[in-house]
MINU-402068 format. One record per residue (C-alpha): x, y, z; residue in one letter. Coordinates in steps of 0.1 Angstrom, whole numbers, padded with zeros to 4 digits, always signed. Example, Ala and Ser with C-alpha at 12.3 -4.5 7.8 and 13.67 -1.06 7.14 Angstrom:
2
+0123-0045+0078a
+0137-0011+0071s
END
This chain:
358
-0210+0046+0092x
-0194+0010+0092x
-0215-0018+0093x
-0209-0032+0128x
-0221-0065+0122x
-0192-0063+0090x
-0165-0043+0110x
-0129-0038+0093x
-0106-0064+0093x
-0064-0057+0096x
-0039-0087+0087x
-0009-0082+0113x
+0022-0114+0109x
-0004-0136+0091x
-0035-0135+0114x
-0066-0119+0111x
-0080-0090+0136x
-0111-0070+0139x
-0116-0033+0148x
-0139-0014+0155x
-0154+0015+0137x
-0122+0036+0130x
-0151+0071+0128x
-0161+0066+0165x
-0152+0103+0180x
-0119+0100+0201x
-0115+0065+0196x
-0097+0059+0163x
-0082+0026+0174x
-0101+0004+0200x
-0076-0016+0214x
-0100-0038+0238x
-0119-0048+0202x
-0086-0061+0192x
-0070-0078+0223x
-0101-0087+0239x
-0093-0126+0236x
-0056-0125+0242x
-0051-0126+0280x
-0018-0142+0287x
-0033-0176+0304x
-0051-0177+0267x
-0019-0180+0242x
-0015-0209+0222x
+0018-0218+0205x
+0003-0211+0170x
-0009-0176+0187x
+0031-0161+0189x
+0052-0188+0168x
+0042-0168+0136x
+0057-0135+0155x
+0095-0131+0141x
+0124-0114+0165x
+0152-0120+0179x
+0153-0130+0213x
+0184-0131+0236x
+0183-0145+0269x
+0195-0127+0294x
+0201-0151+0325x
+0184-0179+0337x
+0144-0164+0339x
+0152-0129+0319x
+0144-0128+0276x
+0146-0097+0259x
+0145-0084+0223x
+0145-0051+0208x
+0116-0036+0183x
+0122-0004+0160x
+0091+0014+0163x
+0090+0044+0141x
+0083+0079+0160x
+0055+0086+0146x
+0035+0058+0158x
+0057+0057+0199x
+0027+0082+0218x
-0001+0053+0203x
+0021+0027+0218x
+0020+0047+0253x
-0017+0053+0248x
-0029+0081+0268x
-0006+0087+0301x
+0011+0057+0294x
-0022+0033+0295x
-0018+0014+0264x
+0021+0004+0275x
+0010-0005+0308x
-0016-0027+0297x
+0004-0043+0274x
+0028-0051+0303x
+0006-0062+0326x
-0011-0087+0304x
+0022-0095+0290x
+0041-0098+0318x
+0072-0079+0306x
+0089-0049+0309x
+0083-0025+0281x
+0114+0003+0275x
+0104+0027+0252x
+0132+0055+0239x
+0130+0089+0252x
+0116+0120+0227x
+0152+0126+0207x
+0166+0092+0214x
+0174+0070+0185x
+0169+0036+0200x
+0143+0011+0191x
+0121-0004+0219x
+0129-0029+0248x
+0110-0059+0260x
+0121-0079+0288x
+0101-0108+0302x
+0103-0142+0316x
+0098-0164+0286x
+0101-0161+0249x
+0067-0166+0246x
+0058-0134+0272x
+0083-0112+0246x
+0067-0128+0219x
+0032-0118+0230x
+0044-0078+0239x
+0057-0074+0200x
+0026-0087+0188x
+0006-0065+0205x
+0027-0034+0197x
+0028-0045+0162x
-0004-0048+0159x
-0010-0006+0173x
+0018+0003+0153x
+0001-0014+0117x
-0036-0004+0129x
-0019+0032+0132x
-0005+0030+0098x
-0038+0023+0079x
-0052+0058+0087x
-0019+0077+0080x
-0019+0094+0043x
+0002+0072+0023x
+0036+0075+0010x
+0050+0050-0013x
+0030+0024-0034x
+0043-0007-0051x
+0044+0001-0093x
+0051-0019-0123x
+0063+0004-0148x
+0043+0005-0187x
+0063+0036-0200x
+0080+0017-0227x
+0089+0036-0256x
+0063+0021-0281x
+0035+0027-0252x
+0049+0066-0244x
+0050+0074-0280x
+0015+0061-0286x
+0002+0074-0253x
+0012+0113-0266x
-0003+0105-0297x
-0033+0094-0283x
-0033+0128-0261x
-0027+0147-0291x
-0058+0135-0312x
-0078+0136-0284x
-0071+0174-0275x
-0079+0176-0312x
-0112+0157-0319x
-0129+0159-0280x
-0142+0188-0269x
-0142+0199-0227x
-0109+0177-0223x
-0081+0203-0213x
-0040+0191-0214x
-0041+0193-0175x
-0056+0161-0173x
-0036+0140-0188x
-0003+0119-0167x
+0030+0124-0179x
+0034+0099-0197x
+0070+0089-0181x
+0052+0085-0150x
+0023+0055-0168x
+0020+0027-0141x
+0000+0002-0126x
-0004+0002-0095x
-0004-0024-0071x
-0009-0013-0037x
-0003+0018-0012x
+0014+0021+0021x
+0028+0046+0046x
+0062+0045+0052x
+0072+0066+0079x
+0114+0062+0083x
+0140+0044+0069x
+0134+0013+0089x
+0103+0007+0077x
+0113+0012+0042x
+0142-0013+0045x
+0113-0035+0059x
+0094-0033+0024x
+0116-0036+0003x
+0126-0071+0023x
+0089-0078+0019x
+0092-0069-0024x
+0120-0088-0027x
+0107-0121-0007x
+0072-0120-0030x
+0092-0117-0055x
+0108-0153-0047x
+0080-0165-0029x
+0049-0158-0049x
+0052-0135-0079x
+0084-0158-0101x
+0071-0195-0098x
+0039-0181-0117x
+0059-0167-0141x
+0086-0188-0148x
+0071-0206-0175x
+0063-0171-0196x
+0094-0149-0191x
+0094-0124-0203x
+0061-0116-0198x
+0045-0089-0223x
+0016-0064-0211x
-0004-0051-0237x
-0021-0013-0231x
-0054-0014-0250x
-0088+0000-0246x
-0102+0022-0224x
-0124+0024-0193x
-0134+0047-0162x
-0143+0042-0125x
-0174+0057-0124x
-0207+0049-0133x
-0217+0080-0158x
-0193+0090-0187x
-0202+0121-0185x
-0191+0126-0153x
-0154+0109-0147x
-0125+0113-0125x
-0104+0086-0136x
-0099+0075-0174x
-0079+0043-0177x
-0060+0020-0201x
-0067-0014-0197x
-0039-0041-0195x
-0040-0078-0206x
-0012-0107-0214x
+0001-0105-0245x
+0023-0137-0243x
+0008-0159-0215x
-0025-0173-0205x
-0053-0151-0198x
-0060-0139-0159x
-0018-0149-0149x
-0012-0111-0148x
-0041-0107-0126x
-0034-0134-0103x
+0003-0128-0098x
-0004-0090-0088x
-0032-0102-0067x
-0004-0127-0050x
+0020-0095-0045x
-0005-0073-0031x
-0017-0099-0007x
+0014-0108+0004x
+0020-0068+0021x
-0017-0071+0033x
-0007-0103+0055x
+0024-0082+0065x
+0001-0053+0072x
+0014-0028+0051x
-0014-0028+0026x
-0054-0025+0026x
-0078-0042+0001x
-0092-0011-0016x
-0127-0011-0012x
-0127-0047+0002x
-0122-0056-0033x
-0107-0095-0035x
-0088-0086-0066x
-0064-0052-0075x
-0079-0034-0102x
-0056-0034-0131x
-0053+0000-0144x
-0031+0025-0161x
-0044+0060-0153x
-0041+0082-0183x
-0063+0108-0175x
-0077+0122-0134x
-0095+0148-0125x
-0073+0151-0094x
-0045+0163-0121x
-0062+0199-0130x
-0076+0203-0091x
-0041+0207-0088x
-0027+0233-0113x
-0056+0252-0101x
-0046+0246-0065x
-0025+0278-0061x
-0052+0304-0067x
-0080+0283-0047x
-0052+0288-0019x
-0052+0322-0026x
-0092+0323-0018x
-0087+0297+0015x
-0109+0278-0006x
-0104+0238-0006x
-0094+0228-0038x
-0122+0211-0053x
-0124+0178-0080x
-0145+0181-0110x
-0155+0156-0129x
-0150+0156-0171x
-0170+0144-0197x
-0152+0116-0216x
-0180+0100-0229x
-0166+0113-0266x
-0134+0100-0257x
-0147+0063-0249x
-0170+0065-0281x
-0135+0074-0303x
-0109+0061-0292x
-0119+0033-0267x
-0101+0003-0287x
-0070+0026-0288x
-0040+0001-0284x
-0014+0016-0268x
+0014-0009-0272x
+0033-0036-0256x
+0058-0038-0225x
+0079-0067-0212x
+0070-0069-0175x
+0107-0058-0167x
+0106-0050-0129x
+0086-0040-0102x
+0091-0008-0080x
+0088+0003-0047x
+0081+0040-0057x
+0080+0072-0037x
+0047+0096-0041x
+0049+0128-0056x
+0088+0125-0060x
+0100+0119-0095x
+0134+0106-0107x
+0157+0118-0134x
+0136+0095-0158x
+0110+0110-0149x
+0093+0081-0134x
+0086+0081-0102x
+0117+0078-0080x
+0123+0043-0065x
+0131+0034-0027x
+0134-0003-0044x
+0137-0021-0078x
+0132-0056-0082x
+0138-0076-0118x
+0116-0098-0130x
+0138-0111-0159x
+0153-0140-0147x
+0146-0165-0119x
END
């Protein structure tokens, strides 16, 4: 159970919001939690001035813009028999056209002022993000570390540690065209909202992730040593490589995927994992999640659940755990798909941004 006094926090266009325990039965998004303090006669210019659309104006006392809502996330807008819209309106004071099932049209908002549209997207905006954090996700933000020197050590590495380990089986291992870190996760529902993050890869690109870098392009990433994410080494589910600047002060790595990742969370496309401040750096190179799924097939078979187990790596750690992998130039950064893979056999890319030049 949450902590209530420590509820979880959502970033939605740059402000902060509360909600309330996301577990309570057959209320997975409290609305009242989140609006509570934003009656109409409340708003403050700094309140809707950070909410981007385009408003036309209509005639003298009509505004109106339109929002593409994706059709997943239309019956939480509605709420149940239409409560949610109709609150929104009435608070509002607009006029809230929402597309019929089939239709492809984005959303409507009509009011009397700017400000009384400007208040009706926030609001929706903020269901629609809310909505998206419990939805399984469906891309994640990557930077590649498949190099060739770092794949041809990485199946080295696997082959001496099939060899000398006992209890590790091939299964677990990541292809090693697929080696990545991994900077955050989202849900991406349509094409919009794909378009939308890769808007938002290419502006943190500019914005946040090149003025740290600038001064050390290109920046090299160096894959050495190993580590786990659980507290016994005889019990893992996730073996990594660790990663560290091999041309460029010590922590910039760090703090310019920190900036990236931070700069989908204020969008609300992202979580902190764990509340963690920081993203772990990691490149996975062996899960347990790997051989629940070659297994997965005959546990189907049984309508059993396919179950994680834990390996022993502790002969691993004790081996090779100084094992240098290699270095990569920090070439790009995708926006990759899950579970789809390219012709590289990387994971395929909705988006590619270059971090070569300025």
């Amino acid at each position: 159970m949450n902590d209530i006094l420590r509820p979880e926090l959502v970033w939605i266009e740059g402000r902060c919001y509360r909600i309330n325990d996301p577990t309570t039965e057959n209320s997975p998004f409290q609305e009242h939690d989140l609006y509570e303090n934003d009656t109409l006669n409340e708003f403050e210019e700094d309140d809707i001035d950070d909410v981007e659309c385009e408003i036309v104006q209509m005639d003298v006392d009509r505004f109106s813009t339109s929002l593409h809502v994706s059709k997943h996330y239309i019956g939480s807008v509605i709420g149940k028999k239409g409560a949610t819209k109709a609150r929104i309106c009435r608070d509002t004071r607009t006029d809230i056209k929402i597309p019929r099932q089939g239709e492809n049209k984005d959303i409507t908002i009509i009011g009397s002022s700017v400000a009384n549209v400007k208040a009706a997207v926030r609001r929706i905006n903020i269901i629609v993000m809310s909505s998206r954090m419990r939805q399984a996700y469906t891309h994640f933000v990557s930077i590649p570390m498949n190099s060739p020197e770092i794949v041809k050590n990485f199946e080295k590495f696997k082959e001496e540690v099939l060899r000398k380990c006992s209890g590790i089986d091939e299964s677990l291992f990541i292809s090693s065209a697929k080696l990545h870190i991994t900077v955050g996760v989202m849900c991406l529902m349509d094409n919009e909202e794909r378009l939308l993050a890769s808007k938002l890869l290419t502006e943190a690109k500019d914005k946040c992730i090149m003025p740290m870098l600038r001064d050390y392009l290109p920046l090299r990433i160096r894959l050495k040593g190993l580590s786990y994410m659980n507290d016994e080494p005889q019990a893992i589910h996730v073996l990594y490589g660790c990663v560290e600047e091999d041309s460029a002060p010590p922590g910039l790595l760090q703090r310019a995927v920190d900036a990236l990742h931070e700069y989908f969370y204020k969008a609300g496309f992202m979580e902190k994992e764990f509340n963690r401040d920081n993203v772990k750096l990691h490149v996975t190179l062996l899960n347990s999640k790997y051989r629940s799924k070659k297994n997965e097939k005959e546990q189907n078979a049984t309508n059993s659940r396919p179950q994680r187990e834990t390996f022993d790596g502790s002969e691993v750690l004790s081996t090779f755990g100084d094992f240098d992998f290699g270095v990569i130039e920090f070439n790009d950064i995708h926006l990759s798909q899950r579970s789809t893979v390219g012709p590289d056999g990387f994971y395929q890319p909705t988006c590619v941004i270059s971090c070569l030049s300025l």
